[in-house]
C-alpha positions as CSV (number, residue, x, y, z in Angstrom):
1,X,-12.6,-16.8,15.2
2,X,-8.9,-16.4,15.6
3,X,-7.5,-14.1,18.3
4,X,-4.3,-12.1,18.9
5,X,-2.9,-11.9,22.3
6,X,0.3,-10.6,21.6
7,X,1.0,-7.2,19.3
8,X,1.6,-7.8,15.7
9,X,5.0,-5.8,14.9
10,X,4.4,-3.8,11.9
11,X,7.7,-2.3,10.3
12,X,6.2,0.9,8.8
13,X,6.3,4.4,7.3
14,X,3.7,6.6,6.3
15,X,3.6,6.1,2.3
16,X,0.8,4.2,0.1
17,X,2.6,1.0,0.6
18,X,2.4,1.1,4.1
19,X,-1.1,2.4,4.4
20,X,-1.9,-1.3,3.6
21,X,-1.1,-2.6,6.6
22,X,-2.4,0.2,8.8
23,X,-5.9,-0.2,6.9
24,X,-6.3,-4.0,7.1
25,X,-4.6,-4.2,10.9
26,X,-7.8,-1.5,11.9
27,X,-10.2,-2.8,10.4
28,X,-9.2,-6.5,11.8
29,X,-9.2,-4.4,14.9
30,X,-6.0,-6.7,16.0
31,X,-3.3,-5.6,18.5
32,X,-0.4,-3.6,16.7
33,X,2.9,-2.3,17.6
34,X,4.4,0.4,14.8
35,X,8.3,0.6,14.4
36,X,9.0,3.4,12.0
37,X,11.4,2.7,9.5
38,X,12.5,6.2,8.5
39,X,13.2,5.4,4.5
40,X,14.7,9.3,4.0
41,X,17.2,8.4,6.5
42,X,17.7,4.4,5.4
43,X,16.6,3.1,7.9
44,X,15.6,0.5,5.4
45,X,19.1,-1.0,5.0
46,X,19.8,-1.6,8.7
47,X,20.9,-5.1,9.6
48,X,18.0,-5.9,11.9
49,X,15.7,-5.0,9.2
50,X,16.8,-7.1,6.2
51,X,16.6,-10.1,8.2
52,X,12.9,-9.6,8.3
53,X,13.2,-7.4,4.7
54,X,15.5,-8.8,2.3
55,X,14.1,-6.5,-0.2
56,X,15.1,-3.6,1.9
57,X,11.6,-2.1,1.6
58,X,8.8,-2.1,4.5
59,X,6.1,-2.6,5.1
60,X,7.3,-6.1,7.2
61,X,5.3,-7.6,9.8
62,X,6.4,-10.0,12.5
63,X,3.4,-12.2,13.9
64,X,4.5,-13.4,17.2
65,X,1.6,-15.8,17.7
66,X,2.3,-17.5,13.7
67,X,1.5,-20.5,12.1
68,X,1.5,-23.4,14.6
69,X,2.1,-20.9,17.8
70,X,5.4,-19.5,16.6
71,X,6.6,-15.9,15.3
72,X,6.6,-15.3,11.8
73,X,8.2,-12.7,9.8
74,X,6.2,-11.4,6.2
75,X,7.7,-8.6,3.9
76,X,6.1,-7.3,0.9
77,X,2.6,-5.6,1.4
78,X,0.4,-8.1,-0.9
79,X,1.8,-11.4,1.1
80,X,1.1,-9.1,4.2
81,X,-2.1,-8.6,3.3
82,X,-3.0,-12.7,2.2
83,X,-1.7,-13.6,5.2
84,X,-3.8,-11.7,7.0
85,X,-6.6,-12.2,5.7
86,X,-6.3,-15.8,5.9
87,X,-5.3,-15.7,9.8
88,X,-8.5,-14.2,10.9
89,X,-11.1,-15.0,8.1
90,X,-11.5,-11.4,7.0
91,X,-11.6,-9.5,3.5
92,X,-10.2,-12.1,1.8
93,X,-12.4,-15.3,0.8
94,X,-11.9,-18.8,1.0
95,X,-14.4,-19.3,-1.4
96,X,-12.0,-20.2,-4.7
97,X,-13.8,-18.3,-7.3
98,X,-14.1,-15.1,-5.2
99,X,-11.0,-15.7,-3.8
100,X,-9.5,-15.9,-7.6
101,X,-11.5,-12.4,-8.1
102,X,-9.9,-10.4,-4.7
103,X,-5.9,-11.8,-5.9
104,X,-7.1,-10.7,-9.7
105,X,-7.2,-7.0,-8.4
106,X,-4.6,-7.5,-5.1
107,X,-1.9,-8.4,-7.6
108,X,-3.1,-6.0,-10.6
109,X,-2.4,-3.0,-7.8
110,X,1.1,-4.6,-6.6
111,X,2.1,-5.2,-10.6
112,X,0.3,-2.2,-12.0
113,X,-1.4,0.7,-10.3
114,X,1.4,0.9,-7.6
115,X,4.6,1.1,-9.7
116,X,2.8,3.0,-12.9
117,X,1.5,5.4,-9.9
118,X,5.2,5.6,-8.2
119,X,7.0,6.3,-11.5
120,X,3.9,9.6,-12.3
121,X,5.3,10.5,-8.7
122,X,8.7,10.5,-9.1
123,X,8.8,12.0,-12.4
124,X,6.5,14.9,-12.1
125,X,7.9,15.6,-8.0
126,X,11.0,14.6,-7.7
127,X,12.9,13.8,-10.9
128,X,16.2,16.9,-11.0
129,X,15.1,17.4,-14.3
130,X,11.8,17.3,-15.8
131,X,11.6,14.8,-18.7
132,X,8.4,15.2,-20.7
133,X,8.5,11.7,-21.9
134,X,8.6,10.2,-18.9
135,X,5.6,12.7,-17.7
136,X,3.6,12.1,-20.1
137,X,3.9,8.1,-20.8
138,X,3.3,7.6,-17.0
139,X,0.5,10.1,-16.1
140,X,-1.2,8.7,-19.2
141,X,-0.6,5.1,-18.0
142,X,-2.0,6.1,-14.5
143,X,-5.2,8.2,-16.4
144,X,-5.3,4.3,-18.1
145,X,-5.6,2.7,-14.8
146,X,-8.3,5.0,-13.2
147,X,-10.3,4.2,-16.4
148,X,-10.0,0.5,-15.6
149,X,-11.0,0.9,-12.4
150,X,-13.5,3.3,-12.8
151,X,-15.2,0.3,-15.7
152,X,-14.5,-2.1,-13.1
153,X,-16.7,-0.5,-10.2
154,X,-19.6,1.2,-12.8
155,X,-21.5,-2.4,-11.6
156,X,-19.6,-3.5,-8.5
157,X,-19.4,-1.9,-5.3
158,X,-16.0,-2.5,-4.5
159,X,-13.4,-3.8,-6.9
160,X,-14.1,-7.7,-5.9
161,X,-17.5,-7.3,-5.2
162,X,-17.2,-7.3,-1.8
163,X,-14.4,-4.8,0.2
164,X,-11.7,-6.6,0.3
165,X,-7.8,-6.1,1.1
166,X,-7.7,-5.5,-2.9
167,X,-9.6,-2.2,-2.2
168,X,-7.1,-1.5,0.9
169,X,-4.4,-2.2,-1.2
170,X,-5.6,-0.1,-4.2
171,X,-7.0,2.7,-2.0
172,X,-3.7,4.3,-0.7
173,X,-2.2,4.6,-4.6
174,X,-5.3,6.4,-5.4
175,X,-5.2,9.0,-2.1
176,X,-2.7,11.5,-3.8
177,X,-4.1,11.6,-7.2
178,X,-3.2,15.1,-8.0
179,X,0.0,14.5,-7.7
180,X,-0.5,11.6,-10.9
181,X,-1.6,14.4,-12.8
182,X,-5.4,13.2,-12.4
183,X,-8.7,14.5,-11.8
184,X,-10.8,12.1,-10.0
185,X,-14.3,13.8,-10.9
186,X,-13.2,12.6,-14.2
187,X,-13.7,8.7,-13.0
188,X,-17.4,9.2,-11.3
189,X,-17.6,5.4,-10.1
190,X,-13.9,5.4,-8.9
191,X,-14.9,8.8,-7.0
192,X,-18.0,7.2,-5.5
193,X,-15.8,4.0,-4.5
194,X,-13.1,6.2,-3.4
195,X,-15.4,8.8,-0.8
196,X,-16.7,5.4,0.6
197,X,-13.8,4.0,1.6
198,X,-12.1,7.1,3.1
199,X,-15.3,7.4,5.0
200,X,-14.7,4.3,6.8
201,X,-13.6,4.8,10.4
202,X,-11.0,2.2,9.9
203,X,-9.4,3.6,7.5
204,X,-9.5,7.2,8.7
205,X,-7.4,5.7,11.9
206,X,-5.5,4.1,9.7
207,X,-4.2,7.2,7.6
208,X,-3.2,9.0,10.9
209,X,-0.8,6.2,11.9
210,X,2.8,8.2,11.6
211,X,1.3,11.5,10.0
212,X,3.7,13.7,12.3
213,X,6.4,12.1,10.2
214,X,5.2,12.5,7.0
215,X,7.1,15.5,5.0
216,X,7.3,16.5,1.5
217,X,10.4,15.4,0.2
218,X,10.9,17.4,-2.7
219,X,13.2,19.6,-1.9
220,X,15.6,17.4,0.8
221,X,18.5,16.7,-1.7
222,X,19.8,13.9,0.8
223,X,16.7,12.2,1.0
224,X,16.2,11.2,-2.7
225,X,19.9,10.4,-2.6
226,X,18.7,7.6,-0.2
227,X,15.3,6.6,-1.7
228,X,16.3,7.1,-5.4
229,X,20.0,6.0,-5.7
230,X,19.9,2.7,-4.7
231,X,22.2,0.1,-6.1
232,X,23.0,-3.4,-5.1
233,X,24.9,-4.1,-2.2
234,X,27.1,-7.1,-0.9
């Protein structure tokens, strides 16, 4: 069983992206250390942290006890999550077929659920004007989703059989389903997964991590300037 002296450094702000980290890092029980990377203000494009997140996004991690003793630094929230998962021999199997099972669903959240999810928020919250076409095609793709997920977990407990950091990573993207338009008692096997993993103790901790800097940025002008105007830069 592999142990962690030293904090992990998790690069963080309170969103569905980052609620990956905070789930699997509780429920590993491992020592972490949260630096809040305030994305309203762009924090995101700081120096410092595009050495460790090229992609100026978080979440990032930086394992000070990494492969063969020294630090390592991860970005994006699915390699997070693998890594983890392989470091300590938790929610992620080494077996290859059930592995194959838990990256099937990882990597249908990070290509699918995510983004299809983030586009129904940003065009029903935050878009200046409201364009009905892009309401509808992506609420309806997210309605799409729930309904494979919900066919998914009609005979499986959890979405790879066994909880896994798929359901951590899917779980977050779910959370604010009102604001996708949807009505989870319309999905009754995604509810049922859905109550049972927000029961979990982990978890709850999890979701508190950074709460007092959660806001609704709907209305903060400057903020969305920062979050949705982002263009390449040298």
């Amino acid at each position: 069983m592999t142990t962690q002296t030293k904090p992990i450094e998790l690069y963080y702000w309170p969103t569905p992206n980052g609620w990956k980290i905070t789930i699997m890092l509780e429920e590993l029980g491992v020592p972490y250390e949260v630096k809040y990377i305030n994305i309203g203000k762009g924090e995101q494009f700081e120096p410092s942290f595009l050495k460790i997140a090229p992609n100026n996004r978080m979440p990032a991690i930086i394992d000070p006890e990494g492969p063969d003793g020294q630090p390592i630094s991860i970005f994006e929230s699915g390699a997070i999550l693998q890594y983890l998962g392989r470091k300590f021999g938790k929610f992620y199997p080494s077996d290859e077929r059930r592995k194959v099972e838990v990256e099937e669903w990882l990597f249908w959240q990070v290509g699918g659920l995510g983004p299809m999810a983030g586009q129904a928020h940003h065009f029903r919250q935050y878009a200046p004007e409201k364009v009905p076409y892009a309401v509808d095609r992506y609420t309806n793709e997210v309605n799409r989703l729930y309904g494979v997920m919900n066919k998914r977990l009609a005979d499986h407990d959890f979405l790879a059989g066994d909880y896994s950091i798929a359901d951590m990573a899917a779980i977050g993207w779910v959370k604010p389903y009102k604001n996708q338009g949807q009505e989870i008692e319309d999905f009754p096997h995604l509810k049922r997964w859905f109550d049972a993993i927000m029961a979990r103790p982990a978890v709850e901790r999890a979701l508190e991590v950074g709460q007092e800097h959660r806001r609704n940025i709907a209305d903060d002008k400057e903020a969305q300037k920062v979050l949705f105007g982002q263009r390449a830069r040298g």
